[in-house]
C-alpha positions, -999 to 999 in steps of 0.1 A, spaced: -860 -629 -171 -834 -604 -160 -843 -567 -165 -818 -549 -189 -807 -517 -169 -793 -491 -190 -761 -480 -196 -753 -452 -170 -746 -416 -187 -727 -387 -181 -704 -362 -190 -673 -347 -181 -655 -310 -189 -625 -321 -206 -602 -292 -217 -634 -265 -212 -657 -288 -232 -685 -307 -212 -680 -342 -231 -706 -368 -231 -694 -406 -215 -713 -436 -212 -702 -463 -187 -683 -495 -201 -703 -526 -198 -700 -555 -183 -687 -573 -212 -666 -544 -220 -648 -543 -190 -643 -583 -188 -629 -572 -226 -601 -550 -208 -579 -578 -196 -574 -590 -230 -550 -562 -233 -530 -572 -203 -498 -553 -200 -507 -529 -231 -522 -495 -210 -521 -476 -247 -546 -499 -264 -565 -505 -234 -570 -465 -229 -578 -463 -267 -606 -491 -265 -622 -471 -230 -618 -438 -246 -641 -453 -280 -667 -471 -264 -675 -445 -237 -667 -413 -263 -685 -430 -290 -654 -433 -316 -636 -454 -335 -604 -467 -317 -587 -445 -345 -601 -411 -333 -599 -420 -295 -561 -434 -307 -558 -396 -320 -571 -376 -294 -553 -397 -269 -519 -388 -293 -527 -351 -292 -535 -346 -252 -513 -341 -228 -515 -371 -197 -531 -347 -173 -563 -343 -192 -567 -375 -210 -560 -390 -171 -591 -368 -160 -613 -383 -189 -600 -420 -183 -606 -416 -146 -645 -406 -150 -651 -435 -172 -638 -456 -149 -657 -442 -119 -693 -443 -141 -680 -478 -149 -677 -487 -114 -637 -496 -118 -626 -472 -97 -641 -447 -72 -636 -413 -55 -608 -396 -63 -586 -422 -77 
């Protein structure tokens, strides 16, 4: 039997705030391409799962957030996902 390794954890100062994030998992990831083309809803969907809300708040927040910031929260779910690295 495999071992189930946890989900990795983290945080991230997000507009002076230190936010909690979890990474995306496997499954959750794979479910990213089903957005294809639609960058909005696939934001909203990594933005609820890692923040822990429904795709309405994340939808919200992501409404009332200017790019820069909601870019820096996007990016370090994606690097404690292991979708993108460094700087990126």
């Amino acid at each position: 039997m495999l071992p189930v390794v946890p989900l990795a954890t983290g945080s991230v100062e997000v507009g002076g705030a230190d936010v909690p994030i979890r990474s995306l998992s496997r499954s959750e990831v794979v479910g990213l391409t089903k957005y294809g083309d639609d960058t909005t809803s696939a934001e909203v969907f990594m933005v609820a799962k890692s923040c822990g809300l429904s795709e309405d708040e994340a939808r919200a927040w992501l409404d009332a957030t200017d790019a820069a910031t909601a870019g820096e929260l996007l990016k370090a779910i994606a690097r404690i996902s292991g979708i993108a690295s460094g700087e990126a």
